[in-house]
PyMOL CGO cylinders between C-alpha atoms (Angstrom):
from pymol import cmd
from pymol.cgo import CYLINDER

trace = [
    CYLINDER, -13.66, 212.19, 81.12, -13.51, 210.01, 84.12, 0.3, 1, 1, 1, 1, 1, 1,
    CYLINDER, -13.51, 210.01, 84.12, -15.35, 210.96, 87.11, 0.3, 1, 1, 1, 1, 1, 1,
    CYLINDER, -15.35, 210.96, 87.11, -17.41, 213.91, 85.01, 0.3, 1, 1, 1, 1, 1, 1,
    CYLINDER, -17.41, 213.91, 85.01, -20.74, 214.44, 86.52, 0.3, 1, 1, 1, 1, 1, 1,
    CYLINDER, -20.74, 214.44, 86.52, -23.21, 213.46, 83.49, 0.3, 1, 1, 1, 1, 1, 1,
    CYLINDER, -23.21, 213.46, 83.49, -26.68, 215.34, 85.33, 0.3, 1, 1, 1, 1, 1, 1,
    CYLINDER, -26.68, 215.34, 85.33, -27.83, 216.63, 88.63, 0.3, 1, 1, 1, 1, 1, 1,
    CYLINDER, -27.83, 216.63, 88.63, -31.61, 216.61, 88.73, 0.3, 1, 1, 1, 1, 1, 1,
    CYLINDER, -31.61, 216.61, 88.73, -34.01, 217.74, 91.44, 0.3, 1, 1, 1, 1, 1, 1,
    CYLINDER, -34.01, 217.74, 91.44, -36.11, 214.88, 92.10, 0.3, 1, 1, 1, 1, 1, 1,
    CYLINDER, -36.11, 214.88, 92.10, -38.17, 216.72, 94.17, 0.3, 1, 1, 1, 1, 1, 1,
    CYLINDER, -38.17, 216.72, 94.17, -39.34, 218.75, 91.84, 0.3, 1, 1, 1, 1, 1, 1,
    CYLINDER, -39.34, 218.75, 91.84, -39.96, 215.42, 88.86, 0.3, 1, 1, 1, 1, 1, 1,
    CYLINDER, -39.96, 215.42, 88.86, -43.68, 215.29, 88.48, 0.3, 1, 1, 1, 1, 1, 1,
    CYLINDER, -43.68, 215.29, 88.48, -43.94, 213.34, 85.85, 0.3, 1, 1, 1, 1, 1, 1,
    CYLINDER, -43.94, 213.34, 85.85, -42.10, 209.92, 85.37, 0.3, 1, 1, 1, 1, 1, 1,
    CYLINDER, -42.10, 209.92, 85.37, -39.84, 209.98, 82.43, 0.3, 1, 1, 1, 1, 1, 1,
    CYLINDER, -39.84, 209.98, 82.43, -37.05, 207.95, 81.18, 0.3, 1, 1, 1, 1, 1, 1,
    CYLINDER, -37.05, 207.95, 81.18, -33.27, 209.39, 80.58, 0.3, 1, 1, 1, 1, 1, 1,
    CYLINDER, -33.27, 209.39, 80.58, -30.95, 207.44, 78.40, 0.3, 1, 1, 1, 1, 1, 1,
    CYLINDER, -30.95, 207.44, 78.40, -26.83, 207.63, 79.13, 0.3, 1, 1, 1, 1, 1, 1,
    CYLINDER, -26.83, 207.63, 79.13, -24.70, 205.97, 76.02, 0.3, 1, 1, 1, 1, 1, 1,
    CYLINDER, -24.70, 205.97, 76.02, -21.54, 205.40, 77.76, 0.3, 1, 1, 1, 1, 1, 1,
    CYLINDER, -21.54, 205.40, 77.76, -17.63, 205.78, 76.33, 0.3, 1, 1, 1, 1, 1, 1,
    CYLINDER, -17.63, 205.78, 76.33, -17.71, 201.86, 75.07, 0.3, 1, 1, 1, 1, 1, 1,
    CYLINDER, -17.71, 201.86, 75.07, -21.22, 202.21, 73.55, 0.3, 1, 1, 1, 1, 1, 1,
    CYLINDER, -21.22, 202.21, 73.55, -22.93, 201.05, 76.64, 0.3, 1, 1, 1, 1, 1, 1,
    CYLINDER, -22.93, 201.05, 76.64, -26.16, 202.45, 77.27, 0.3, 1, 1, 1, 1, 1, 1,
    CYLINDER, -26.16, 202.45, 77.27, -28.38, 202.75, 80.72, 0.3, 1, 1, 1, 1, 1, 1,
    CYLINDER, -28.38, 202.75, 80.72, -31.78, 203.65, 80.45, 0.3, 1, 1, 1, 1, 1, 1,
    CYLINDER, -31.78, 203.65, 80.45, -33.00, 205.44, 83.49, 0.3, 1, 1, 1, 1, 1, 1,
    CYLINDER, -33.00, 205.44, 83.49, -36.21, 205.70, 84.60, 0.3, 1, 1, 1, 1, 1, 1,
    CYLINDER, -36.21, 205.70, 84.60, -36.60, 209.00, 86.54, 0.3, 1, 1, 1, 1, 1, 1,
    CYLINDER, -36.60, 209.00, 86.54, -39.81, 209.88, 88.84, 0.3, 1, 1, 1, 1, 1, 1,
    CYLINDER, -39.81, 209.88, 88.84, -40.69, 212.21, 92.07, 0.3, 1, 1, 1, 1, 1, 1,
    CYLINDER, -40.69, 212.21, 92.07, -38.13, 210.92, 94.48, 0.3, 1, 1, 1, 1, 1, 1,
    CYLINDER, -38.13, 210.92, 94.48, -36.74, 208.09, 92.90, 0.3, 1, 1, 1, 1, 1, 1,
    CYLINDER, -36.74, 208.09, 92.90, -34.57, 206.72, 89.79, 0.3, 1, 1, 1, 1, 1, 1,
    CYLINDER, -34.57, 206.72, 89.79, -34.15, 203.16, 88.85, 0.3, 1, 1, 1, 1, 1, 1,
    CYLINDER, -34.15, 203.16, 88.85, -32.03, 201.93, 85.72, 0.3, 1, 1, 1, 1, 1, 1,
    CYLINDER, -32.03, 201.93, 85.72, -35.00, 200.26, 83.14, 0.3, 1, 1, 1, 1, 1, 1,
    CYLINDER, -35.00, 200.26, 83.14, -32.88, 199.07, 80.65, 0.3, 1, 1, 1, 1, 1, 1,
    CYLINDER, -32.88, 199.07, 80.65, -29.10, 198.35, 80.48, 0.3, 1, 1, 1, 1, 1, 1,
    CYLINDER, -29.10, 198.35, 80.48, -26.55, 196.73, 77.33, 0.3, 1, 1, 1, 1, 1, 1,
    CYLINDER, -26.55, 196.73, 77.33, -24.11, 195.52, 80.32, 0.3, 1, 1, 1, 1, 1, 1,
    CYLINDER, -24.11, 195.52, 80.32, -23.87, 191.60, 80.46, 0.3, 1, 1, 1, 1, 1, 1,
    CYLINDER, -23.87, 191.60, 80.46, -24.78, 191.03, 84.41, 0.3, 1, 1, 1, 1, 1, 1,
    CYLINDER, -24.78, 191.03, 84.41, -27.62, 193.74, 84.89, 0.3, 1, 1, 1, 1, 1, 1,
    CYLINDER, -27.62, 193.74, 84.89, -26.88, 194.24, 88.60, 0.3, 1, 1, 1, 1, 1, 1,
    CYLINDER, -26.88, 194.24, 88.60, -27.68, 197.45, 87.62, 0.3, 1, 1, 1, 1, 1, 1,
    CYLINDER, -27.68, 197.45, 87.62, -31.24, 196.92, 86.83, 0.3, 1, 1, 1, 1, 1, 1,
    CYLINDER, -31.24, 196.92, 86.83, -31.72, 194.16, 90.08, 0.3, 1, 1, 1, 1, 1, 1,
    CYLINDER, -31.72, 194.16, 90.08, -30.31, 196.54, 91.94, 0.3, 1, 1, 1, 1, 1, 1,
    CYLINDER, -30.31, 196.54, 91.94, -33.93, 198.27, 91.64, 0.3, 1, 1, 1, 1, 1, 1,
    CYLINDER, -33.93, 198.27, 91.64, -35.18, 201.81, 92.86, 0.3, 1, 1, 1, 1, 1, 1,
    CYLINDER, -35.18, 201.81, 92.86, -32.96, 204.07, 94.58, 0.3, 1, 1, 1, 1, 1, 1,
    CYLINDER, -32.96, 204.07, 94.58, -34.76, 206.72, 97.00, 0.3, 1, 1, 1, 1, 1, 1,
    CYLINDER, -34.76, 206.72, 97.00, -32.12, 207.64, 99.58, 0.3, 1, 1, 1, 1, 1, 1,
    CYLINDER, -32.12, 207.64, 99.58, -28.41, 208.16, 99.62, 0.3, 1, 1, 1, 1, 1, 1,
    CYLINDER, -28.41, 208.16, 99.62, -27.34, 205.21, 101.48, 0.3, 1, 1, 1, 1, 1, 1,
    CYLINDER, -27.34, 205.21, 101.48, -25.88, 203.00, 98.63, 0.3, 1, 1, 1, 1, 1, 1,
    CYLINDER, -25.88, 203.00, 98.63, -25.81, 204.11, 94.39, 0.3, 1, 1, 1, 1, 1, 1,
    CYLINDER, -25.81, 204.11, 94.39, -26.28, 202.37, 91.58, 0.3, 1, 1, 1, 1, 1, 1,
    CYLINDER, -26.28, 202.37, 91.58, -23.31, 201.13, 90.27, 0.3, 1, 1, 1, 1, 1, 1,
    CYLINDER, -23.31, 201.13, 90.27, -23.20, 200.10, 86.41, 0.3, 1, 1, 1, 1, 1, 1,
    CYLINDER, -23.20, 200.10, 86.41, -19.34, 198.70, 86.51, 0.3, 1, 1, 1, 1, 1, 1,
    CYLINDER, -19.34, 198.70, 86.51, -19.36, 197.37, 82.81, 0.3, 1, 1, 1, 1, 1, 1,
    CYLINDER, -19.36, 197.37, 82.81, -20.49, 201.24, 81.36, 0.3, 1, 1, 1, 1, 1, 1,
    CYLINDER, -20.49, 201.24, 81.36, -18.55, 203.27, 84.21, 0.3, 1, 1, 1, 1, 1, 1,
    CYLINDER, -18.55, 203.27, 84.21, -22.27, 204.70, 85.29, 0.3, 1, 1, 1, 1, 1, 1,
    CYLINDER, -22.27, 204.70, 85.29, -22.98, 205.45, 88.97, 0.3, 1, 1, 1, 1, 1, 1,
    CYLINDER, -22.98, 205.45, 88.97, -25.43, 207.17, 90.41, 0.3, 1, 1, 1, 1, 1, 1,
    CYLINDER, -25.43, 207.17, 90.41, -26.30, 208.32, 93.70, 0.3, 1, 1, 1, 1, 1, 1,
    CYLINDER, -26.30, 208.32, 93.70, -28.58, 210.35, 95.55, 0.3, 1, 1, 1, 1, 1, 1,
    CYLINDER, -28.58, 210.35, 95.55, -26.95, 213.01, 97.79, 0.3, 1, 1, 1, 1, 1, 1,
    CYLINDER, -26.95, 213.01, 97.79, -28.86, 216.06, 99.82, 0.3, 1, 1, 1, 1, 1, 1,
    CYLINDER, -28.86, 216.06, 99.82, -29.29, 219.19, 98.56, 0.3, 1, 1, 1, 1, 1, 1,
    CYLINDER, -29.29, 219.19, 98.56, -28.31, 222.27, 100.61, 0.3, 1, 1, 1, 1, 1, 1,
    CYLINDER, -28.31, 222.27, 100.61, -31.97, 222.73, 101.48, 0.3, 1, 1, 1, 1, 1, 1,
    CYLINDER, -31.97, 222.73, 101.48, -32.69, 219.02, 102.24, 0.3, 1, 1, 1, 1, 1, 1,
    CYLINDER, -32.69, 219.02, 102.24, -33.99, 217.75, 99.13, 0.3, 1, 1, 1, 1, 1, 1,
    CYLINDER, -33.99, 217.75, 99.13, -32.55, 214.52, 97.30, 0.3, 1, 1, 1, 1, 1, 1,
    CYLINDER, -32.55, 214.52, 97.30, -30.86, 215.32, 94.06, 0.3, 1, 1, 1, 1, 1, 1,
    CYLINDER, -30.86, 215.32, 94.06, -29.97, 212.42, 91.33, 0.3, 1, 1, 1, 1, 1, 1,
    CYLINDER, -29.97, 212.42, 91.33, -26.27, 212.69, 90.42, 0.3, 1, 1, 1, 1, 1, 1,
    CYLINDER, -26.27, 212.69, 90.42, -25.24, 210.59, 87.35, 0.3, 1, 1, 1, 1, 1, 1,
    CYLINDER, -25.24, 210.59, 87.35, -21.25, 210.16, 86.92, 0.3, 1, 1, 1, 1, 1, 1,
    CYLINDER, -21.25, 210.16, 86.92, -19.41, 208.74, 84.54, 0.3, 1, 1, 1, 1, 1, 1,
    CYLINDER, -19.41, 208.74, 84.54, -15.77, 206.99, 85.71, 0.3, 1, 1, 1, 1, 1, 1,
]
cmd.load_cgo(trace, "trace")
């Protein structure tokens, strides 16, 4: 399954925080925090957390990169102009 896109959410349309967990091929898990706009990871298994430091991503310049559970996930412009999440598994 490597590069399978996990989720594509509408963050424009989120409005109400919630939280999204991914378990990862190695048992890894990620859990995301998902609001209007934004996504952060809350929680992660992997043993540096850059993931979490990395903090909350809101535009599509860089993703969030989770190397140890193959996560990454990045923010890319819908056809209309709105920011969609795109979560994808390596």
């Amino acid at each position: 399954s490597e590069g399978k896109q996990l989720d594509s959410i509408p963050l424009w349309q989120v409005s109400e925080s919630y939280t999204l967990q991914i378990v990862s091929e190695n048992g890894g898990t990620n859990e995301l925090l998902i609001s209007r706009g934004e996504i952060s990871v809350k929680e992660a298994t992997c043993p540096d957390q850059i993931c979490v430091h990395q903090g909350i991503l809101s535009d599509s310049a860089l993703p969030i990169v989770c190397l140890p559970n193959r996560l990454v996930i990045q923010l890319r412009e819908a056809d209309d102009g709105d920011a969609l999440l795109d979560g994808v598994t390596h």
